[in-house]
RONUVEX-304100 format. One record per atom (N, C-alpha, C, CB): residue in three letters; atom name; x, y, z. Coordinates in steps of 0.05 Angstrom, whole numbers. Each point is the difference from the previous one (the first is absolute). Glycine has a CB too. Layout:
rec rest Ala&atom CA&X X&Y Y&Z Z
...
//
This chain:
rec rest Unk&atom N&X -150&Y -167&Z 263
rec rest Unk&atom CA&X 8&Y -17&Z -22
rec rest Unk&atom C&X 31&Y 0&Z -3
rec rest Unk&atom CB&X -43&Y 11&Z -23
rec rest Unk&atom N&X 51&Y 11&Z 24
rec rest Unk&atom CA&X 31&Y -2&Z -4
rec rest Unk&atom C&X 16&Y -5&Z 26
rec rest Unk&atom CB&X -6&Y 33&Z -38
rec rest Unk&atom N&X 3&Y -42&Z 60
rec rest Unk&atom CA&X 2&Y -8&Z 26
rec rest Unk&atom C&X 2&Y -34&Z -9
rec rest Unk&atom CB&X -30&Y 47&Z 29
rec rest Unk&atom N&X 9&Y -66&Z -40
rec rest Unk&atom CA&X 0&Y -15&Z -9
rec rest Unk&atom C&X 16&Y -8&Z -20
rec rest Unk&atom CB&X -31&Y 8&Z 18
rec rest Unk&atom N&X 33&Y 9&Z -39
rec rest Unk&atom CA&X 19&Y -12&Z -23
rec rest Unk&atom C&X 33&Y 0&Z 18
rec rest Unk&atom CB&X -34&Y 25&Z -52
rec rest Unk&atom N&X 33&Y 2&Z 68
rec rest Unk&atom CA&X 28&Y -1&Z 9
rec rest Unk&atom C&X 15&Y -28&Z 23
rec rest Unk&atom CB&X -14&Y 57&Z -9
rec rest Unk&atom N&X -12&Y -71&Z 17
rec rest Unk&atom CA&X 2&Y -24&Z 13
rec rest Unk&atom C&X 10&Y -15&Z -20
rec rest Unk&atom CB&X -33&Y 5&Z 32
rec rest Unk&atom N&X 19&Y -7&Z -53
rec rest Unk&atom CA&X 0&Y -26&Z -22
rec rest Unk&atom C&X 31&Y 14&Z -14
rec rest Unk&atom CB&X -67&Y -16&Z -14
rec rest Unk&atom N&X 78&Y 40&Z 10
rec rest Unk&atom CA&X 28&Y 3&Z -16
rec rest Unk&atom C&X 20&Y 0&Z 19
rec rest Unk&atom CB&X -16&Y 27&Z -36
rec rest Unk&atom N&X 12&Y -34&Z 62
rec rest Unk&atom CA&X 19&Y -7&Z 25
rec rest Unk&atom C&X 11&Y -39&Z -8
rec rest Unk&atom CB&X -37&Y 44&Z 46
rec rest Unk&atom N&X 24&Y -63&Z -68
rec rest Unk&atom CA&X 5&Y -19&Z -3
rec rest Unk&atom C&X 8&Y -12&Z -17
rec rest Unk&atom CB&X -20&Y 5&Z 22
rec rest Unk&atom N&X 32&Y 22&Z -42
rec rest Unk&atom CA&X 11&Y -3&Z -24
rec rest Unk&atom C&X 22&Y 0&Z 1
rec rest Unk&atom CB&X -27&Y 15&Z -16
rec rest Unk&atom N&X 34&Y -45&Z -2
rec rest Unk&atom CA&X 27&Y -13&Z 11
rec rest Unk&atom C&X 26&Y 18&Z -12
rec rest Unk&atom CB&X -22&Y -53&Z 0
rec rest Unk&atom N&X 9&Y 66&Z -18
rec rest Unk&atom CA&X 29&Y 17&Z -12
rec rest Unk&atom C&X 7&Y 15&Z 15
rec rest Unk&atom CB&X -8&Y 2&Z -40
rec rest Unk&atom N&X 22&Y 10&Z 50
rec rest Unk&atom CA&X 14&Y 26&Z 13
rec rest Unk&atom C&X 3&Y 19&Z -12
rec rest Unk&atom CB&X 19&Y -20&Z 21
rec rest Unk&atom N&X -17&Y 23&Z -43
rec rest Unk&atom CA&X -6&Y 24&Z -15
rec rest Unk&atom C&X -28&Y 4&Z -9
rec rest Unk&atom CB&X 44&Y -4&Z -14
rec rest Unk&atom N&X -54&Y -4&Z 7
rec rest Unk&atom CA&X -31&Y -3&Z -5
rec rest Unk&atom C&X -13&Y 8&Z 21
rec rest Unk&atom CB&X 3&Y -36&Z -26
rec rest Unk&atom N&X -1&Y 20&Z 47
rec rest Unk&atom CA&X -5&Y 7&Z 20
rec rest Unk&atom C&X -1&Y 23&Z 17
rec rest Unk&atom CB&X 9&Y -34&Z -11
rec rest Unk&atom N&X 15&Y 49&Z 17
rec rest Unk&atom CA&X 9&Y 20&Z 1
rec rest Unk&atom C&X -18&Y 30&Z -19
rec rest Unk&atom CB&X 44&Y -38&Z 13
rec rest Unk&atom N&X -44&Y 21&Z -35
rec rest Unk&atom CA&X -13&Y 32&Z -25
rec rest Unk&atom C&X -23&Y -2&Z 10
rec rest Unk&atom CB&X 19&Y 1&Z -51
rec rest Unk&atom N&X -35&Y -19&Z 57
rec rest Unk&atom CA&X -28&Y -8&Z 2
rec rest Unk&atom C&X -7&Y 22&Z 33
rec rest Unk&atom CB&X 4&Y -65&Z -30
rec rest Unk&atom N&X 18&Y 59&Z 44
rec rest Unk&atom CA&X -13&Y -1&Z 28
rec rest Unk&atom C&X -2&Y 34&Z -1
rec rest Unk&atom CB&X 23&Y -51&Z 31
rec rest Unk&atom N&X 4&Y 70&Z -42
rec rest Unk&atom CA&X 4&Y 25&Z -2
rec rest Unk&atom C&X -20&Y 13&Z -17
rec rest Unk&atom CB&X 45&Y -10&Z 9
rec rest Unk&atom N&X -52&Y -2&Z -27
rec rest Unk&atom CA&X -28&Y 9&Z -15
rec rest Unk&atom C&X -25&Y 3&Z 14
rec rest Unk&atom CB&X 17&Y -23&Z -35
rec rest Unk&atom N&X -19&Y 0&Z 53
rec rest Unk&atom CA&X -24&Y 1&Z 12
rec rest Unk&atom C&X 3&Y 27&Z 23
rec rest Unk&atom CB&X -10&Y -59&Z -10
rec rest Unk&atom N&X 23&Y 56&Z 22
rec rest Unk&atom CA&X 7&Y 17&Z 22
rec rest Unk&atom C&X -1&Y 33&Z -12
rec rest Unk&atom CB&X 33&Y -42&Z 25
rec rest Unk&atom N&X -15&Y 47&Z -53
rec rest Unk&atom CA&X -7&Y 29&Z -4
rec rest Unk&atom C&X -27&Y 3&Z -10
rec rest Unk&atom CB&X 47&Y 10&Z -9
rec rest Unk&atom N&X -64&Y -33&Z -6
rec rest Unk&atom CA&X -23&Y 5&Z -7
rec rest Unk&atom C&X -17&Y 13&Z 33
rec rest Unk&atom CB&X 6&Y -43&Z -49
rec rest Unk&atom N&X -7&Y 25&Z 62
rec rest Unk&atom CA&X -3&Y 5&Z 31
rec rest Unk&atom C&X 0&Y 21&Z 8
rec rest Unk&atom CB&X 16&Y -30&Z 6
rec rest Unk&atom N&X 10&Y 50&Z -8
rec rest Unk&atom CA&X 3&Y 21&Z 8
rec rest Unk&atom C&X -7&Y 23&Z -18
rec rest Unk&atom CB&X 28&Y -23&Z 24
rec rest Unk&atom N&X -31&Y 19&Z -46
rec rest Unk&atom CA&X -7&Y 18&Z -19
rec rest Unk&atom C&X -29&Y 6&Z 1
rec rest Unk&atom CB&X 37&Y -15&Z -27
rec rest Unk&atom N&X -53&Y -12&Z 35
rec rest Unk&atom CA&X -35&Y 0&Z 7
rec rest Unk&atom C&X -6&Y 13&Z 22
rec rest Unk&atom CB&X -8&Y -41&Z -16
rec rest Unk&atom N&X 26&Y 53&Z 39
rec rest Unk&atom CA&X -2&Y 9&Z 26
rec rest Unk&atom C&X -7&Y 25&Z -2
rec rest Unk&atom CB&X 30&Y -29&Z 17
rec rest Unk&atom N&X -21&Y 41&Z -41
rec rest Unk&atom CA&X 3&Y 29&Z -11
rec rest Unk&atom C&X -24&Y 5&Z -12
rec rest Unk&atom CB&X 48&Y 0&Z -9
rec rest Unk&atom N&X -76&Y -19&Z 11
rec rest Unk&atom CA&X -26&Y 3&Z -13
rec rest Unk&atom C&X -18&Y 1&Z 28
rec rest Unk&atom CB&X 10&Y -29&Z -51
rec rest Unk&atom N&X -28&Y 42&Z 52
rec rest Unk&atom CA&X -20&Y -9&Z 18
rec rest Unk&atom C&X -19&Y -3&Z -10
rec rest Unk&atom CB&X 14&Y 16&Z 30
rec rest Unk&atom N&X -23&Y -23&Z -55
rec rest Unk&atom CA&X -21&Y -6&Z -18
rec rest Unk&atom C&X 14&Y -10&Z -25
rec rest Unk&atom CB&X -33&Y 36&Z 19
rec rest Unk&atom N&X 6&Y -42&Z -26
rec rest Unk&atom CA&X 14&Y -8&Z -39
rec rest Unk&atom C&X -14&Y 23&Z -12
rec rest Unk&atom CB&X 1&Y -60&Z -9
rec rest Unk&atom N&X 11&Y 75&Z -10
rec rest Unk&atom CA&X -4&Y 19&Z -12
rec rest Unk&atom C&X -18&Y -7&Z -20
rec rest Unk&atom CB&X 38&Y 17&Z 13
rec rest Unk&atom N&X -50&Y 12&Z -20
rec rest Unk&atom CA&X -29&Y -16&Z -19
rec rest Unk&atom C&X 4&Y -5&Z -26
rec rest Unk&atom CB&X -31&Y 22&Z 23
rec rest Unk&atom N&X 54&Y -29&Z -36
rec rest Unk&atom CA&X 7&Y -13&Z -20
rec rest Unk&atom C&X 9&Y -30&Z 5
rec rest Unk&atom CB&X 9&Y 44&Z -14
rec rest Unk&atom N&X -6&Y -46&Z 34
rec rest Unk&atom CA&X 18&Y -26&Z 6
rec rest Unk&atom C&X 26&Y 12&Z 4
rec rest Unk&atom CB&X -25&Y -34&Z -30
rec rest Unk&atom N&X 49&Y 16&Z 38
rec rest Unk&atom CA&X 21&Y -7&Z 7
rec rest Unk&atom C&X 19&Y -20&Z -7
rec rest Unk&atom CB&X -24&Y 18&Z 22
rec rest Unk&atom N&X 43&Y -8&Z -44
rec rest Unk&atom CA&X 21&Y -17&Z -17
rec rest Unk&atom C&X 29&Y 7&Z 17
rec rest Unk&atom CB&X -27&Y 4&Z -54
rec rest Unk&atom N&X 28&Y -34&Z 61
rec rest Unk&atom CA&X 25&Y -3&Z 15
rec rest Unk&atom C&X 22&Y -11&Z -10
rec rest Unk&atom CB&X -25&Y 0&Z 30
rec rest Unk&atom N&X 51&Y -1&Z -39
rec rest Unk&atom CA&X 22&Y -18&Z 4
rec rest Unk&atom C&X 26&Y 2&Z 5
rec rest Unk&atom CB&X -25&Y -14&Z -20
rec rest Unk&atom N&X 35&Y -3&Z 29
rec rest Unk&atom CA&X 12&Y -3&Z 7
rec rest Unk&atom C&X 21&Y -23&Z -5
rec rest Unk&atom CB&X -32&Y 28&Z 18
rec rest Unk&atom N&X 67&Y -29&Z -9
rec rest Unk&atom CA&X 17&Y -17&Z -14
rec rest Unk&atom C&X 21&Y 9&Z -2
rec rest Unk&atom CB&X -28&Y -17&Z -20
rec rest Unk&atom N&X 54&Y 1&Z 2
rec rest Unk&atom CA&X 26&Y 2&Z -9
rec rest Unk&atom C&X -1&Y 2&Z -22
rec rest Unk&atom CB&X 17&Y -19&Z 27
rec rest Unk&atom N&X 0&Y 45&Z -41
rec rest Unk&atom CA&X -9&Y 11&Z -29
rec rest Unk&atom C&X 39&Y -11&Z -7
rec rest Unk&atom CB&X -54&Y 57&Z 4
rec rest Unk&atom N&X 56&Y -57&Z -25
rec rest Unk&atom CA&X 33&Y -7&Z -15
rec rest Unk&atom C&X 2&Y 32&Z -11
rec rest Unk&atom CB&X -2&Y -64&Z -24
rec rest Unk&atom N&X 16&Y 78&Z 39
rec rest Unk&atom CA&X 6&Y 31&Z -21
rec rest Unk&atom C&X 18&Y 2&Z -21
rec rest Unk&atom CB&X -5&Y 22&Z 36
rec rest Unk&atom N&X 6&Y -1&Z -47
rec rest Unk&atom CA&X 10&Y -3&Z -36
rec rest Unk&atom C&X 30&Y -8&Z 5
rec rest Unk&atom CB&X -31&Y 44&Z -27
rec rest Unk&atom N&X 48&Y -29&Z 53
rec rest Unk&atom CA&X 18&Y -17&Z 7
rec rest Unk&atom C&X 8&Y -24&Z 8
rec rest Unk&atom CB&X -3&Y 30&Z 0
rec rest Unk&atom N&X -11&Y -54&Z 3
rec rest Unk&atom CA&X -12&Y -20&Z 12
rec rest Unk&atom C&X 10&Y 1&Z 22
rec rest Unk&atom CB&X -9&Y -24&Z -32
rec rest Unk&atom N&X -4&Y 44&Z 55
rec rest Unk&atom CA&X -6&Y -14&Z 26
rec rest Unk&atom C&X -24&Y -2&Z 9
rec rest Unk&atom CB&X 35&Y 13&Z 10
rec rest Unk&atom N&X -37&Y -25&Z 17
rec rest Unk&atom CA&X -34&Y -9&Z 9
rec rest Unk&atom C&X -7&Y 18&Z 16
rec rest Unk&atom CB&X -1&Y -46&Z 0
rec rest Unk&atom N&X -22&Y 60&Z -10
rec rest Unk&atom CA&X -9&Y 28&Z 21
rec rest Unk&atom C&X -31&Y -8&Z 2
rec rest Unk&atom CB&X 36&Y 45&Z -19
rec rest Unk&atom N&X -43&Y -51&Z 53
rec rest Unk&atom CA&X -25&Y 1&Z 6
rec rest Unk&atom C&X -18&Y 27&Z -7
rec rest Unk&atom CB&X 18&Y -33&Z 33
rec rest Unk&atom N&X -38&Y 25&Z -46
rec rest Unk&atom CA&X -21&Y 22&Z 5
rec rest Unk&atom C&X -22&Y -11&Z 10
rec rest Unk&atom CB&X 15&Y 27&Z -34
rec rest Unk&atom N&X -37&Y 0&Z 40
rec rest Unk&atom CA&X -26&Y -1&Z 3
rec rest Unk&atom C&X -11&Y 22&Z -12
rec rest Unk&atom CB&X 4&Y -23&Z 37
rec rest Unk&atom N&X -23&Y 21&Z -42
rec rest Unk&atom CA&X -18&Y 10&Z -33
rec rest Unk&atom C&X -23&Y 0&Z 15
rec rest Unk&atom CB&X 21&Y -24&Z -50
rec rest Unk&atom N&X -46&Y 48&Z 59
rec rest Unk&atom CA&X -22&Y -2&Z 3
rec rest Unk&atom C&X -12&Y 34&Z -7
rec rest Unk&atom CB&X 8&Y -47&Z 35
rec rest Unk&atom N&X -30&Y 43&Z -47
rec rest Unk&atom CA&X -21&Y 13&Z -19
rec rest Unk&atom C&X -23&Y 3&Z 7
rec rest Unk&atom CB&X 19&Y -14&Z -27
rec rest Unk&atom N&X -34&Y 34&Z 28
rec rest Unk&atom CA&X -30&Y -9&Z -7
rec rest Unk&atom C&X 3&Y -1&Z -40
rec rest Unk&atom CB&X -33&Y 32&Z 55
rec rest Unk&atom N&X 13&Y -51&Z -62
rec rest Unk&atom CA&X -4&Y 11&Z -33
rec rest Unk&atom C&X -18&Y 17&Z -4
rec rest Unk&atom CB&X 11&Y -36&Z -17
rec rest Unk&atom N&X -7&Y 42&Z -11
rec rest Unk&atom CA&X -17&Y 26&Z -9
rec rest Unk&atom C&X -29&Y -9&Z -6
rec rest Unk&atom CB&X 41&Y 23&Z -22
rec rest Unk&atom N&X -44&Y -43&Z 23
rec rest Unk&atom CA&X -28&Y -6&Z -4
rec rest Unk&atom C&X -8&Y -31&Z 28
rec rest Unk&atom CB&X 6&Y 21&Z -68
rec rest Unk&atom N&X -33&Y -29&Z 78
rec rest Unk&atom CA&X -2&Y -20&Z 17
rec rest Unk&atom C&X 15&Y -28&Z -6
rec rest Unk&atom CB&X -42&Y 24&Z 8
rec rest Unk&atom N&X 54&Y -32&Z 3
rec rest Unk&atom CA&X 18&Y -29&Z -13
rec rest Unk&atom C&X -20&Y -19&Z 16
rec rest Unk&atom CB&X 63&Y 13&Z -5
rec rest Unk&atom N&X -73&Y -34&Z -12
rec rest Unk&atom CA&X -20&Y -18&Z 14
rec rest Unk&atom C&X 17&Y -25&Z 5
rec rest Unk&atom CB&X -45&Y 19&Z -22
rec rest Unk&atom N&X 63&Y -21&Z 33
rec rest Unk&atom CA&X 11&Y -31&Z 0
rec rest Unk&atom C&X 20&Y 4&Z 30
rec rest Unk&atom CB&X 3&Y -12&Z -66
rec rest Unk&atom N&X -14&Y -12&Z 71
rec rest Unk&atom CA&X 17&Y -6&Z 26
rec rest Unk&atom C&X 31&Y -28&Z -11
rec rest Unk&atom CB&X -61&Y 12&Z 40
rec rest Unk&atom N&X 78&Y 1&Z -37
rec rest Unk&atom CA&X 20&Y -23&Z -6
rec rest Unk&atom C&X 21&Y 13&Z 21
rec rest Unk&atom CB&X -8&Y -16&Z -56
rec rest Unk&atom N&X 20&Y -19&Z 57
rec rest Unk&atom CA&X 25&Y -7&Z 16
rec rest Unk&atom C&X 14&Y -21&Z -5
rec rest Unk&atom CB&X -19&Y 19&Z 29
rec rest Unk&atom N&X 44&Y -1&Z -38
rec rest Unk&atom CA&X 15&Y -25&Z -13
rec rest Unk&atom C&X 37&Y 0&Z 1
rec rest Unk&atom CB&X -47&Y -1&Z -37
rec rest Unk&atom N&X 57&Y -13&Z 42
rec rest Unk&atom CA&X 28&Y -14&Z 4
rec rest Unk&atom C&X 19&Y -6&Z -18
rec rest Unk&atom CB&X -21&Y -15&Z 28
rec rest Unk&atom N&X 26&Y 26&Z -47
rec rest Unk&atom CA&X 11&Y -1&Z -22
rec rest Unk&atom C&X 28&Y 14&Z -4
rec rest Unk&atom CB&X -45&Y -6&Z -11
rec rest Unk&atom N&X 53&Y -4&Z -25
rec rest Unk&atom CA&X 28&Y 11&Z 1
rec rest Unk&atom C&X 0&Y 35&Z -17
rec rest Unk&atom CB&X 23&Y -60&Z -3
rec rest Unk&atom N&X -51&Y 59&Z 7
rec rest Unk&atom CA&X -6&Y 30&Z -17
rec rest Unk&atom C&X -20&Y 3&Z 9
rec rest Unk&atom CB&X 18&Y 0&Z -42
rec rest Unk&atom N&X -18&Y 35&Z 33
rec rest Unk&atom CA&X -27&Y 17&Z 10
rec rest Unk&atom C&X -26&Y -10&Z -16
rec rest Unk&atom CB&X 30&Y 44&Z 9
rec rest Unk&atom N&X -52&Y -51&Z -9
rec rest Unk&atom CA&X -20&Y 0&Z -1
rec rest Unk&atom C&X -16&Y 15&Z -15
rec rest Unk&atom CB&X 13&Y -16&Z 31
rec rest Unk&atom N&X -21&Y 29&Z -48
rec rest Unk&atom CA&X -11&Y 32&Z -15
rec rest Unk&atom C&X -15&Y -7&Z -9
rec rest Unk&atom CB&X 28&Y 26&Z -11
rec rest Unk&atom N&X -42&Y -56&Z 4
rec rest Unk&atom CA&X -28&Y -7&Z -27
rec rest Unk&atom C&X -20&Y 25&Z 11
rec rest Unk&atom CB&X -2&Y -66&Z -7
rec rest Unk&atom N&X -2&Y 69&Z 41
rec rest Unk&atom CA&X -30&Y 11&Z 5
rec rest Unk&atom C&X 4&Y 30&Z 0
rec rest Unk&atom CB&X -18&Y -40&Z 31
rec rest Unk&atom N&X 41&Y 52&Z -42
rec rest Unk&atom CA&X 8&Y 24&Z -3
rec rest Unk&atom C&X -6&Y 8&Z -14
rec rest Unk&atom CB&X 22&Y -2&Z 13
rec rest Unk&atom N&X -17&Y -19&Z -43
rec rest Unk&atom CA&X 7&Y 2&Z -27
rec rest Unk&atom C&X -34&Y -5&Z -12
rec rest Unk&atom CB&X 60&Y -19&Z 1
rec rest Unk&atom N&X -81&Y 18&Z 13
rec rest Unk&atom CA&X -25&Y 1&Z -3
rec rest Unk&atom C&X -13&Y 24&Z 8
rec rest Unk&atom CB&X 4&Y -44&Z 2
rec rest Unk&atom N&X 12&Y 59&Z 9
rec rest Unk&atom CA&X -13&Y 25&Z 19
rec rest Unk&atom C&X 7&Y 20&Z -32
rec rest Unk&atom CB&X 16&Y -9&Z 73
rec rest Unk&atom N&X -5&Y -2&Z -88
rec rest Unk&atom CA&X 9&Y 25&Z -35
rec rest Unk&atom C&X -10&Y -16&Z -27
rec rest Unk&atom CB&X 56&Y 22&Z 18
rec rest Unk&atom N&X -70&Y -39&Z -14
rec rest Unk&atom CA&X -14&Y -13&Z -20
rec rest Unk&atom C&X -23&Y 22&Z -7
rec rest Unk&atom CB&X 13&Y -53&Z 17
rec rest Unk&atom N&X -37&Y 63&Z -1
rec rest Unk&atom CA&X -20&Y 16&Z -13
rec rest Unk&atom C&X 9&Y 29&Z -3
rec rest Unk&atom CB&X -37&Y -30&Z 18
rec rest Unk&atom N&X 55&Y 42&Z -14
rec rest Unk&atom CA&X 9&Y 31&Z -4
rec rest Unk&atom C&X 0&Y 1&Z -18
rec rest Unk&atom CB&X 21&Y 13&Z 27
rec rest Unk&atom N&X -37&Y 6&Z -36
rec rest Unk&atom CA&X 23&Y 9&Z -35
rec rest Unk&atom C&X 29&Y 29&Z 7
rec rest Unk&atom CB&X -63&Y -6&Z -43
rec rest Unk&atom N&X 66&Y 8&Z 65
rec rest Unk&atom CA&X 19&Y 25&Z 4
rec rest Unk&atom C&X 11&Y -17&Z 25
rec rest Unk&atom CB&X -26&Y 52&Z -20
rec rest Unk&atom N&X 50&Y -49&Z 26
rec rest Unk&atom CA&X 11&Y -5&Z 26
rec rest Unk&atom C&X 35&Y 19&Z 0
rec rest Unk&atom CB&X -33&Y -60&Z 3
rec rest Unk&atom N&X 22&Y 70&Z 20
rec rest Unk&atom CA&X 24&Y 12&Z 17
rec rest Unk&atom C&X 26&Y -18&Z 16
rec rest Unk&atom CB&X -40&Y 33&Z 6
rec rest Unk&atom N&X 66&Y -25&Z -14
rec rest Unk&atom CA&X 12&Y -21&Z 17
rec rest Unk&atom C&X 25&Y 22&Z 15
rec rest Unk&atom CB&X -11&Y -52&Z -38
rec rest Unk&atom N&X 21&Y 45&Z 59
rec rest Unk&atom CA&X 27&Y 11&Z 12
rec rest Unk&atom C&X 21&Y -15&Z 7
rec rest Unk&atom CB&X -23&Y 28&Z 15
rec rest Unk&atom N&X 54&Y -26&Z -24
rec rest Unk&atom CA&X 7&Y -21&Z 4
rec rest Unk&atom C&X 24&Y 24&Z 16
rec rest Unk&atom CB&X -21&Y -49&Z -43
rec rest Unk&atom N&X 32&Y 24&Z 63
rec rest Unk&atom CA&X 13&Y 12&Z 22
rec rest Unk&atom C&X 34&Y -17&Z 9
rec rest Unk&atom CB&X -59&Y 15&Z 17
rec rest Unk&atom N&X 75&Y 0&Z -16
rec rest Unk&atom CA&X 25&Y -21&Z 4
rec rest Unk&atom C&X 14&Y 17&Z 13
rec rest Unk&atom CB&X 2&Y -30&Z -37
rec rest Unk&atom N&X 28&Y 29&Z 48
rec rest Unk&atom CA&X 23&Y 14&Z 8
rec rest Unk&atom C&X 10&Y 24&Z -12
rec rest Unk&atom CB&X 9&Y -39&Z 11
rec rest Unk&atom N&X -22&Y 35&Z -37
rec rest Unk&atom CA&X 15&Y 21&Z -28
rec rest Unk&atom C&X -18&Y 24&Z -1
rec rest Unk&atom CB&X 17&Y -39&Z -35
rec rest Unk&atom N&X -46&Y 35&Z 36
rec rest Unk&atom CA&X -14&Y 22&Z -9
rec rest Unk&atom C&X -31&Y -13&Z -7
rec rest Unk&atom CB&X 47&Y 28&Z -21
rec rest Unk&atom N&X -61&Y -16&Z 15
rec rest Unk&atom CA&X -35&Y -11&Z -3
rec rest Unk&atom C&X -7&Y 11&Z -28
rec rest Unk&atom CB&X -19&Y 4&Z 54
rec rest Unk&atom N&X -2&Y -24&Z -62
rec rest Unk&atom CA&X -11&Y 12&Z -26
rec rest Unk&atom C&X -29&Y -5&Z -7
rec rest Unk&atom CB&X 45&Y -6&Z -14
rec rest Unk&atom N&X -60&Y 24&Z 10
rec rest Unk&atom CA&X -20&Y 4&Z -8
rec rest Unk&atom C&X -16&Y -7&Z -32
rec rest Unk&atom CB&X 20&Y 29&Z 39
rec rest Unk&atom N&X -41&Y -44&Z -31
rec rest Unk&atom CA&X 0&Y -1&Z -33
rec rest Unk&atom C&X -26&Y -13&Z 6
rec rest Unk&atom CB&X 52&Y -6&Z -27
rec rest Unk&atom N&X -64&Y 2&Z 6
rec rest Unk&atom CA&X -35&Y -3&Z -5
rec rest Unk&atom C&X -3&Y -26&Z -37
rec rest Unk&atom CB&X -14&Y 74&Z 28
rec rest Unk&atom N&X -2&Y -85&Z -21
rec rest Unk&atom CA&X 3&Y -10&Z -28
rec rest Unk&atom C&X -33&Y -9&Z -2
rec rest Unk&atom CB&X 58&Y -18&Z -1
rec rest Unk&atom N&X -61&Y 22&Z -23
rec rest Unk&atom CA&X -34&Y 9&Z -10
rec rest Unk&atom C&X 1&Y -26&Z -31
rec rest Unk&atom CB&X -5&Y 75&Z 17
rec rest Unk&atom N&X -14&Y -110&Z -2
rec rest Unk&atom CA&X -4&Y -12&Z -16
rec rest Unk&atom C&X -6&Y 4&Z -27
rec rest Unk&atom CB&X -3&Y -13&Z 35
//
């Protein structure tokens, strides 16, 4: 599939567009190489050009299993990350655990609907 899209973002007349598109596909690419299965939760991938608090453009890639089965297959090309089928995986909890992780330090915390 992504062999294909990367044909079809080879014809995108922008050059910048173009360019974000083709590097996305490619680290998504390489980041899937690092699986030899799909894990039994599923597999949340992304990937892209983030604007940092300083505004510069820093590619990342972002991949997960979730904490619970994610039933949705999506693929999509956009100017933002994607999260609706995430943001359904914490709709029935009444307790959820979260970790949040950066350059600075991590933090732990739990929150109980």
């Amino acid at each position: 599939m992504l062999g294909d899209e990367f044909g079809t973002a080879s014809n995108i007349k922008s050059r910048v567009n173009r360019q974000s598109v083709l590097g996305a596909i490619t680290s998504a690419r390489q980041r899937l190489k690092l699986y030899n299965k799909v894990p039994p939760n599923g597999l949340v991938l992304y990937t892209g050009t983030i604007v940092t608090e300083d505004e510069k453009e820093k590619k990342v890639t972002i991949d997960f299993e979730p904490f619970r089965p994610i039933n949705a297959s999506l693929y999509l090309c956009d100017n933002k990350f994607h999260t609706e089928a995430l943001n359904k995986l914490l709709e029935s909890d009444d307790k959820f655990g979260f970790i949040v992780m950066d350059g600075n330090g991590t933090l732990f915390g739990t929150f109980k609907w």
